[in-house]
C-alpha positions as YAML, in Angstrom:
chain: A
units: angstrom
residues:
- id: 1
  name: UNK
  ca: [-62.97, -79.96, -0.75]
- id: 2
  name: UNK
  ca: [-63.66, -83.59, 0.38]
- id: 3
  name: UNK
  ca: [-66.90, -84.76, 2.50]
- id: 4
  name: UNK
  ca: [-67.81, -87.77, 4.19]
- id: 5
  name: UNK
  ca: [-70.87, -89.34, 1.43]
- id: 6
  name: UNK
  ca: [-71.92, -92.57, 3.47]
- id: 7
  name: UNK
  ca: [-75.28, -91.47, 3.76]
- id: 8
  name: UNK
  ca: [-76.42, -93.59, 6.57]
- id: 9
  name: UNK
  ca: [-73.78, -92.57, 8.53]
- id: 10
  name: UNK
  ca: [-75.44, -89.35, 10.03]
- id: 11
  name: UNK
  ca: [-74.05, -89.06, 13.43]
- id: 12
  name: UNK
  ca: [-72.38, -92.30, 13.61]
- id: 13
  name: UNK
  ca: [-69.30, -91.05, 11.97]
- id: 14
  name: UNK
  ca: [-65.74, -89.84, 13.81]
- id: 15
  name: UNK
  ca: [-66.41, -86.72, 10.80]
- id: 16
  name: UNK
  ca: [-69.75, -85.65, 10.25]
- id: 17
  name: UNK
  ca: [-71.82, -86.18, 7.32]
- id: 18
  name: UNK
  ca: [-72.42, -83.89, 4.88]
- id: 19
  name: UNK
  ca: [-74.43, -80.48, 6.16]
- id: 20
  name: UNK
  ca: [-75.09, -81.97, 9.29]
- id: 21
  name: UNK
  ca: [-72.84, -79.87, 12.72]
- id: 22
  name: UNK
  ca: [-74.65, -81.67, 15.70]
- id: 23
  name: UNK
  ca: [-76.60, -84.75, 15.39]
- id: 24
  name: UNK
  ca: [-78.65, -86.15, 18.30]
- id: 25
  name: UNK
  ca: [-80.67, -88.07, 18.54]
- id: 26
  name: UNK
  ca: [-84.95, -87.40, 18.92]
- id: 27
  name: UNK
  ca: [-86.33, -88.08, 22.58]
- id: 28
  name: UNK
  ca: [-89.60, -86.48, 23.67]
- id: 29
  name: UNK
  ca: [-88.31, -85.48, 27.10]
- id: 30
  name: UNK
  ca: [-85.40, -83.98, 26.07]
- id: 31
  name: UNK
  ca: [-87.10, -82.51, 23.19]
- id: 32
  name: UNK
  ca: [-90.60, -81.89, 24.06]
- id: 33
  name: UNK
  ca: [-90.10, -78.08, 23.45]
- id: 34
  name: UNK
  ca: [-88.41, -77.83, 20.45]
- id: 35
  name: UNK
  ca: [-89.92, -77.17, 17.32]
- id: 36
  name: UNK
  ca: [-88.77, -76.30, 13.34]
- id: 37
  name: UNK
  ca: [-89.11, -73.69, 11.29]
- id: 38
  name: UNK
  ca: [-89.79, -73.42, 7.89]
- id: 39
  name: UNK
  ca: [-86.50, -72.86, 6.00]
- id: 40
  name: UNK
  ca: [-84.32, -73.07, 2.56]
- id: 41
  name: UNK
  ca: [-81.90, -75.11, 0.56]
- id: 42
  name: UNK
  ca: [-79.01, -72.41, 2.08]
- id: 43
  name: UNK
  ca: [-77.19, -75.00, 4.00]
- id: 44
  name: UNK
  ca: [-76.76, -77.18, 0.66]
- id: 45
  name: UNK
  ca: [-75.22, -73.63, -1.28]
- id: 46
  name: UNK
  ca: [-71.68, -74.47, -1.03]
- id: 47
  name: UNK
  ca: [-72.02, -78.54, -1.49]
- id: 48
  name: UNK
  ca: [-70.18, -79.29, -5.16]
- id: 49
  name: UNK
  ca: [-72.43, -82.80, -4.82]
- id: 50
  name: UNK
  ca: [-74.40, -85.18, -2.59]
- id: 51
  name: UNK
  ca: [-75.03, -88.85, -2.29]
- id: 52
  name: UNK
  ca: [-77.93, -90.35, -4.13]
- id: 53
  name: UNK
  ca: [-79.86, -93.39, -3.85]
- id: 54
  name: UNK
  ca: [-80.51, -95.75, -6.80]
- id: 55
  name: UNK
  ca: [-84.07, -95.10, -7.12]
- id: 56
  name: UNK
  ca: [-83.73, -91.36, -7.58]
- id: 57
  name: UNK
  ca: [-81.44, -91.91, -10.37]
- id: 58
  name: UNK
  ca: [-84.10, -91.95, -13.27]
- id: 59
  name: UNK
  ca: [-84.90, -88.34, -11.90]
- id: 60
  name: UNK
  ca: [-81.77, -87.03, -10.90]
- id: 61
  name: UNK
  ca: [-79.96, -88.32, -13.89]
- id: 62
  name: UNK
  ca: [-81.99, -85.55, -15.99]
- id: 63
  name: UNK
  ca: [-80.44, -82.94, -14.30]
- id: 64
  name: UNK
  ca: [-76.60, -83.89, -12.63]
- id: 65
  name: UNK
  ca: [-74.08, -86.04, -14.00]
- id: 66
  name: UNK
  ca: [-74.03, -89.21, -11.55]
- id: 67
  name: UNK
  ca: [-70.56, -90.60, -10.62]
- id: 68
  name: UNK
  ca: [-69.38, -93.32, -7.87]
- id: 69
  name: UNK
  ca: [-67.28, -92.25, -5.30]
- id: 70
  name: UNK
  ca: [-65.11, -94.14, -2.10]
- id: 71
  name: UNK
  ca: [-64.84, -98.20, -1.62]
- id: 72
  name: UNK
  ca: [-68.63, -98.29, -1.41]
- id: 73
  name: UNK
  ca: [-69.04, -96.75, -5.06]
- id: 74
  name: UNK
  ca: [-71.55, -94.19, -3.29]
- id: 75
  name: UNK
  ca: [-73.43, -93.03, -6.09]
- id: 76
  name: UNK
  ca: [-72.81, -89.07, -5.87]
- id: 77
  name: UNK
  ca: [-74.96, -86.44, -7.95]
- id: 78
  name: UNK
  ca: [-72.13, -83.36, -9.12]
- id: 79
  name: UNK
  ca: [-73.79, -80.21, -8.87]
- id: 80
  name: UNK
  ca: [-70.65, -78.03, -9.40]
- id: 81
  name: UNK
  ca: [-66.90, -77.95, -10.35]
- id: 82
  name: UNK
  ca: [-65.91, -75.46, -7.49]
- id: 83
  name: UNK
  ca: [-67.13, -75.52, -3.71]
- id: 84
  name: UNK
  ca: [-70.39, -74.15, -4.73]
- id: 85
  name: UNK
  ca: [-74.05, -75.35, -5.87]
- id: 86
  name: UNK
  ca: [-75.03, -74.02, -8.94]
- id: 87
  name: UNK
  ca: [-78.08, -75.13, -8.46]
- id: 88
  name: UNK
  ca: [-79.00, -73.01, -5.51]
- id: 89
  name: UNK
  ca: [-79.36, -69.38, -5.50]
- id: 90
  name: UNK
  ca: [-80.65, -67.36, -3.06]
- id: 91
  name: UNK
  ca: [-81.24, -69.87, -1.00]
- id: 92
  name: UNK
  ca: [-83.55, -71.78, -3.07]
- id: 93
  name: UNK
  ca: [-82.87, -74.38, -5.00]
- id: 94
  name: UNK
  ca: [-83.52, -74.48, -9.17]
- id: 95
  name: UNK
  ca: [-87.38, -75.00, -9.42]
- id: 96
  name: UNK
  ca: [-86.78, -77.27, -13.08]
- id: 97
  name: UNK
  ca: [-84.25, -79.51, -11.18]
- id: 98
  name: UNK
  ca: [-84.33, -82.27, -9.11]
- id: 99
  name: UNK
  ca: [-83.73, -82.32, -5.40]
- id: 100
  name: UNK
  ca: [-82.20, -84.79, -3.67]
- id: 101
  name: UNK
  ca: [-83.25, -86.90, -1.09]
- id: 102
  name: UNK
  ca: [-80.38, -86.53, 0.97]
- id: 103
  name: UNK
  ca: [-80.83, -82.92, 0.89]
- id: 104
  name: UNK
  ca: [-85.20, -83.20, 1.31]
- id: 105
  name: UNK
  ca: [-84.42, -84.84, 4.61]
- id: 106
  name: UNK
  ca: [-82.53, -82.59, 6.56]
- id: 107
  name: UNK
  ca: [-82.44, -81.74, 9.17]
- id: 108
  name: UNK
  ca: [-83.74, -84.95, 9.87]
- id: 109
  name: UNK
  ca: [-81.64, -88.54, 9.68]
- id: 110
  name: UNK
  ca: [-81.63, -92.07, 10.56]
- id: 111
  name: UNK
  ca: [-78.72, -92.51, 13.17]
- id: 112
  name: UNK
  ca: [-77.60, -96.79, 14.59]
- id: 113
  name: UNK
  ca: [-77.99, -97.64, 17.84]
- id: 114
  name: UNK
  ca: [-76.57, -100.66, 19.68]
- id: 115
  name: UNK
  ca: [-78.94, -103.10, 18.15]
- id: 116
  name: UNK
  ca: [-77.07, -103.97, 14.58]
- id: 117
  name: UNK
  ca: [-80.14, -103.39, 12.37]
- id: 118
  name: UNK
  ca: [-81.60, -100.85, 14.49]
- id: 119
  name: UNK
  ca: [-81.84, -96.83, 13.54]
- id: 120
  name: UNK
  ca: [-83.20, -94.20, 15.42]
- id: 121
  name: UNK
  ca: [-84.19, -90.50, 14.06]
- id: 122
  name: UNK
  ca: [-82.20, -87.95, 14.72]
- id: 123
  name: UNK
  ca: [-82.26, -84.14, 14.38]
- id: 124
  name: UNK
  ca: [-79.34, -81.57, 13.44]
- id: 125
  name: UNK
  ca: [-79.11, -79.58, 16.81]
- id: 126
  name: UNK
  ca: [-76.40, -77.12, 14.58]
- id: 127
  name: UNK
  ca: [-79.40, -76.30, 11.96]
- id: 128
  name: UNK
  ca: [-80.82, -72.44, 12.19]
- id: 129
  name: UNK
  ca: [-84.40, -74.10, 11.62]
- id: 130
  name: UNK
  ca: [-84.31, -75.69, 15.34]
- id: 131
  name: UNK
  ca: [-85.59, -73.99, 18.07]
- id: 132
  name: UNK
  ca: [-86.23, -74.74, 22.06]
- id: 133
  name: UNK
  ca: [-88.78, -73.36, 22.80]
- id: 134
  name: UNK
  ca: [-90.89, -70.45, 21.80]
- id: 135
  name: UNK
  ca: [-94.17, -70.33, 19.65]
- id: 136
  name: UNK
  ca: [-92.17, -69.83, 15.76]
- id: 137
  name: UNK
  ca: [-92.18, -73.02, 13.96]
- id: 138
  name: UNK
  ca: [-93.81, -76.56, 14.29]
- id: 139
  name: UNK
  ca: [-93.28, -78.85, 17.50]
- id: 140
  name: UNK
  ca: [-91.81, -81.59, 17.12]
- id: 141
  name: UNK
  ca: [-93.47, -83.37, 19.69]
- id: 142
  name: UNK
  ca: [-97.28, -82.93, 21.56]
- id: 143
  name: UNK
  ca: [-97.89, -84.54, 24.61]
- id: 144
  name: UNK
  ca: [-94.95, -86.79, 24.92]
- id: 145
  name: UNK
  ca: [-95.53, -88.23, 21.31]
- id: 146
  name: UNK
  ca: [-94.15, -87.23, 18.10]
- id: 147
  name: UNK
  ca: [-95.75, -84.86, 15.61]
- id: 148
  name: UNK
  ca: [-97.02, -84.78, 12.56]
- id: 149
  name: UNK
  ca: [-93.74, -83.55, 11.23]
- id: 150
  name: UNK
  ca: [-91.35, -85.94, 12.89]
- id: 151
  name: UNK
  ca: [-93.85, -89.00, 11.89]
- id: 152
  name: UNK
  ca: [-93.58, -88.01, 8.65]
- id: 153
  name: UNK
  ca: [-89.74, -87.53, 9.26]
- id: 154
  name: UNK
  ca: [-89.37, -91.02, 10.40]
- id: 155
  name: UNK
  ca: [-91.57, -92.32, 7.39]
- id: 156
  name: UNK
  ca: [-89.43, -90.65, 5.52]
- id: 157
  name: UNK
  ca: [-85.94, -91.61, 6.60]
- id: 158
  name: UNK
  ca: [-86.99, -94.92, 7.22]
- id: 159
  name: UNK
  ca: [-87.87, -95.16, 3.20]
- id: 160
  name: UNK
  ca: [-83.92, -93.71, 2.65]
- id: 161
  name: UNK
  ca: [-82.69, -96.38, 4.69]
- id: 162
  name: UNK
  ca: [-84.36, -99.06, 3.52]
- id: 163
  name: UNK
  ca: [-83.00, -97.76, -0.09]
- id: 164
  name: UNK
  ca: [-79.57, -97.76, 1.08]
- id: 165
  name: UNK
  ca: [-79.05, -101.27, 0.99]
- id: 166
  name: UNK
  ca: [-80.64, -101.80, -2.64]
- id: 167
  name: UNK
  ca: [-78.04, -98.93, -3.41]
- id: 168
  name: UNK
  ca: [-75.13, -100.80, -1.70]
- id: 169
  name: UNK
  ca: [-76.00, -103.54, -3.80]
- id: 170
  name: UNK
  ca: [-75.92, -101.95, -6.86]
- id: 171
  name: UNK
  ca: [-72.83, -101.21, -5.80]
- id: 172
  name: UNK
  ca: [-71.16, -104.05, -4.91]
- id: 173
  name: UNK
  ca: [-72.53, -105.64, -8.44]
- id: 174
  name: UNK
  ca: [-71.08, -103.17, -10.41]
- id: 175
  name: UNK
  ca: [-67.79, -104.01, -8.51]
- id: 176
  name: UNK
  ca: [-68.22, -107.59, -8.90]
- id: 177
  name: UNK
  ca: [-68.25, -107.35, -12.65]
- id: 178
  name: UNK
  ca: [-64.95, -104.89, -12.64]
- id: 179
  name: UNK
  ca: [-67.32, -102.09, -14.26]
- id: 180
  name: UNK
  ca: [-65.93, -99.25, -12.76]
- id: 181
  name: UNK
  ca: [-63.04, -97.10, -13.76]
- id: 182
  name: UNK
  ca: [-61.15, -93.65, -12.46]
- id: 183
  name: UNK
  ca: [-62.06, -90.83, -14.37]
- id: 184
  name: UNK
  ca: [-61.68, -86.68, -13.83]
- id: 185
  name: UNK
  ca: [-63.23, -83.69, -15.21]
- id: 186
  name: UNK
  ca: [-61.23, -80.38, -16.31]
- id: 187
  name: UNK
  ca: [-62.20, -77.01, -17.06]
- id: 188
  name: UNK
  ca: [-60.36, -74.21, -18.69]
- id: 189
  name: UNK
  ca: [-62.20, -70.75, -17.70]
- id: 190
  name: UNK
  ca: [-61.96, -67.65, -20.51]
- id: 191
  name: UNK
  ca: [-60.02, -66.18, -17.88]
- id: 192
  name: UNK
  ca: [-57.26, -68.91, -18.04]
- id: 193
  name: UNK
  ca: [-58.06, -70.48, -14.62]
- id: 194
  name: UNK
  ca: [-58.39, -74.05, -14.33]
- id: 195
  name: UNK
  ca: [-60.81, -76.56, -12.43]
- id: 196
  name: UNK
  ca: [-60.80, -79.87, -12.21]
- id: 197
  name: UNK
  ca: [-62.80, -83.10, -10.41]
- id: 198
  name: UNK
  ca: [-61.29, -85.90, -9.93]
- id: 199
  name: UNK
  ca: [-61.50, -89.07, -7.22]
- id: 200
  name: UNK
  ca: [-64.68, -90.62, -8.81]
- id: 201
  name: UNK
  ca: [-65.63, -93.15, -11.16]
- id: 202
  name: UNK
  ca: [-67.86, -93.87, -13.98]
- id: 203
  name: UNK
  ca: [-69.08, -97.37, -15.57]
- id: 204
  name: UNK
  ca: [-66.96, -98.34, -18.55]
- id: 205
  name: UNK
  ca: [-69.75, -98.71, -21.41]
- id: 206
  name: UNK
  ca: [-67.49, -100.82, -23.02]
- id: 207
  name: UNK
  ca: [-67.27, -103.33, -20.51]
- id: 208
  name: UNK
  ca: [-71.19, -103.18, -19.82]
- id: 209
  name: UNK
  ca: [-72.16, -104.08, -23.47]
- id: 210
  name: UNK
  ca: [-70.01, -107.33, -23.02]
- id: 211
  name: UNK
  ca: [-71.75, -108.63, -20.30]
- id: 212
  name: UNK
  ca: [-72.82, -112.56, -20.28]
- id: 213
  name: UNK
  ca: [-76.19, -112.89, -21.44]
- id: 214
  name: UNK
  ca: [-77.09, -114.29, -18.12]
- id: 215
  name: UNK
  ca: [-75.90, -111.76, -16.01]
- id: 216
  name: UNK
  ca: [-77.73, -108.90, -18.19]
- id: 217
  name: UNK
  ca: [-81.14, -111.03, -18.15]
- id: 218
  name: UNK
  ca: [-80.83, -111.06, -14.25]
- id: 219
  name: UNK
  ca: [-80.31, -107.54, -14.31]
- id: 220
  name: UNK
  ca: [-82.77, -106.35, -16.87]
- id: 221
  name: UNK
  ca: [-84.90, -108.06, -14.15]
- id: 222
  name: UNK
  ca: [-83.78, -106.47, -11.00]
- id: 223
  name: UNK
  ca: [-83.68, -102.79, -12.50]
- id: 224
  name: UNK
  ca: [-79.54, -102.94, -12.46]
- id: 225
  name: UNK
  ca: [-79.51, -102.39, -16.11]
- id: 226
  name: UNK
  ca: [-81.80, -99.48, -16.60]
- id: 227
  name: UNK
  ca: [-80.00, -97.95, -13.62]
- id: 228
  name: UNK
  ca: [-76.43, -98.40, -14.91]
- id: 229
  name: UNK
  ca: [-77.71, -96.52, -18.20]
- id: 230
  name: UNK
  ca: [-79.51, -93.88, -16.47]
- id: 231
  name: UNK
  ca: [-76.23, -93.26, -15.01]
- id: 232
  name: UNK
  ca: [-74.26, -93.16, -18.19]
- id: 233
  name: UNK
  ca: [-76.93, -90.88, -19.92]
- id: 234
  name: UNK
  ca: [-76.26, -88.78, -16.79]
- id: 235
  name: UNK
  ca: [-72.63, -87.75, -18.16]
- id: 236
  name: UNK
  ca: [-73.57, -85.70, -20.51]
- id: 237
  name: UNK
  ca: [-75.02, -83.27, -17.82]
- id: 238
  name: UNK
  ca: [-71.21, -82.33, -17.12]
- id: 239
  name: UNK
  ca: [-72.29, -79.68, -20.31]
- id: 240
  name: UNK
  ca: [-75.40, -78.64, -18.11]
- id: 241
  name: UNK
  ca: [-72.92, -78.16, -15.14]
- id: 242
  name: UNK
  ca: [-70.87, -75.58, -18.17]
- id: 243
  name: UNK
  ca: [-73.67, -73.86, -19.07]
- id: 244
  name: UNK
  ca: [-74.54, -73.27, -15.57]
- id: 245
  name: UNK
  ca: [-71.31, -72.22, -14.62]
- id: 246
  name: UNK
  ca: [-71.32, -70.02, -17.58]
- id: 247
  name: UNK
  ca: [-73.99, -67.72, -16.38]
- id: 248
  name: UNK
  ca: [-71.59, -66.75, -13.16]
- id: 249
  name: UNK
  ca: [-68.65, -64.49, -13.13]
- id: 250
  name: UNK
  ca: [-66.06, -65.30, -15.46]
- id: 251
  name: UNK
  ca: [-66.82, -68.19, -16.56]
- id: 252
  name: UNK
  ca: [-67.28, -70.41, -19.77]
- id: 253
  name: UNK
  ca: [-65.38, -73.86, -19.16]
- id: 254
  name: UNK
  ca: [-64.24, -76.19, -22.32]
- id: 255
  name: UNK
  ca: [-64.85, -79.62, -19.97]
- id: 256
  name: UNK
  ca: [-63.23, -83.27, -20.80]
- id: 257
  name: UNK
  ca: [-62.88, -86.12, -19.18]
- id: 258
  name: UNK
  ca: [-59.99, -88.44, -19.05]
- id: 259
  name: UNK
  ca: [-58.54, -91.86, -17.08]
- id: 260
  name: UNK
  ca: [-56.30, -90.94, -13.93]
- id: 261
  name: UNK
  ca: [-52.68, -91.00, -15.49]
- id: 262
  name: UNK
  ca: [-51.07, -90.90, -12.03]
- id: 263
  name: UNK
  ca: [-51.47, -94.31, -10.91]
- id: 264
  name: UNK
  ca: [-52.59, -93.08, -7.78]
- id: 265
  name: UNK
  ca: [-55.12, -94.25, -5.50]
- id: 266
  name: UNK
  ca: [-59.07, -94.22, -5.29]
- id: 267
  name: UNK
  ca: [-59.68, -91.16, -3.38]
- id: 268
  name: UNK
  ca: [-63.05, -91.88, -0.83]
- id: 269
  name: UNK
  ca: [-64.94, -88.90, -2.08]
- id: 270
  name: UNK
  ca: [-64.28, -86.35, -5.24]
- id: 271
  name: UNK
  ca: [-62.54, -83.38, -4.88]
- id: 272
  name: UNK
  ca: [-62.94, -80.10, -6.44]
- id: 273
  name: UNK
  ca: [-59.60, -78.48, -6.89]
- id: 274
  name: UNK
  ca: [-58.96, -74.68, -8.51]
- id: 275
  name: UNK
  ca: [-55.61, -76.31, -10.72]
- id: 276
  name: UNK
  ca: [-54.48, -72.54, -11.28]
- id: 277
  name: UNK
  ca: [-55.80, -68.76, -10.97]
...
């Protein structure tokens, strides 16, 4: 299963972003009825990962393995091996783990308009916490002017956009220095069936300790170092991910990873795939 894991691309996409079905954008005429209910992490139950943003990955790195995915090296956060979240149940997500931003903020997001550094909030229409009308939930906007909830929804996106571009940059240095390889992670169940994720990449330790001195002084001052290890501490959660996926109907994977053998190209997102059954 592949999604789309820009994530400033919420509604401004020819495929929609991850969890979002109809984005549009807020406007207190159109809107001035419709309110939000309170509601659960249900929508993120069958998402195998999500994008991340380089300041949550100190936090997030405790609990998901953290991998780059697609031209942009999109920092992703794996939470499973199959199309499922094995850190939600029930609707609710793990109360010892982390939780995204990109999932915190829906079903809010920043959308662009026609100015090129300009973003507007927008709501998921598709979500089953909107409402128009009634008296069940919080309004989203009181006399002509936005809430308390969709101020503090705009506060809040506005923060995750102004964190993509440190992210992007990240990014883009770890390209510049040729840091980042193709790996893939298999599975073998008790039962005999096979999993496997593949179309990501990791940073090649290797490669990082043989950095020029001057290029790991400037980022041991810009927070690029820390963050690069953070991530490669955050592999060994692939054994959380096992353990996890132990506790659920047959299953008790032996996981390795491995460099892509099949000279084929980077894939844009990863993709969980059931290799046999």
């Amino acid at each position: 299963m592949t999604h789309k894991t820009q994530a400033d691309q919420a509604g401004n996409a020819p495929s929609r972003p991850l969890f979002y079905k109809v984005p549009q954008l807020l406007h207190s005429q159109v809107h001035s009825r419709w309110r939000l209910k309170d509601g659960d992490a249900a929508f993120a139950a069958e998402a195998p990962y999500v994008p991340i943003l380089v300041s949550e990955l100190a936090a997030a790195s405790r609990n998901y393995p953290i991998v780059f995915a697609g031209d942009d090296a999109q920092p992703l956060a794996v939470l499973g091996l199959e199309k499922r979240n094995l850190f939600v149940k029930d609707g609710v997500w793990r109360d010892d783990s982390y939780v995204p931003a990109y999932v915190r903020r829906y079903p809010f997001a920043f959308v662009a308009t026609s100015d090129p550094d300009g973003f507007a909030l927008a709501i998921d229409a598709g979500s089953e916490r909107v409402m128009d009308g009634g008296e069940e939930g919080v309004p989203l906007f009181e006399n002509d002017k936005p809430s308390a909830l969709t101020q503090s929804a705009l506060d809040f996106c506005g923060a995750f956009q102004n964190d993509i571009a440190t992210t992007r940059a990240f990014a883009d240095a770890l390209k510049a220095q040729d840091l980042l390889i193709d790996r893939r992670a298999d599975a073998t169940l008790p039962d005999g069936r096979k999993l496997g994720l593949d179309g990501f990449q990791v940073i090649d330790a290797e490669k990082l300790s043989k950095l020029p001195d001057e290029i790991v002084l400037e980022w041991h001052n810009n927070g690029y170092l820390a963050w690069a290890y953070f991530h490669l501490a955050s592999l060994d959660r692939f054994q959380s991910l096992l353990r996890l996926q132990a506790a659920m109907p047959k299953s008790h994977p032996d996981v390795s990873q491995s460099e892509h053998s099949d000279g084929a190209q980077k894939r844009a997102n990863p993709k969980t795939k059931k290799v046999a059954s």
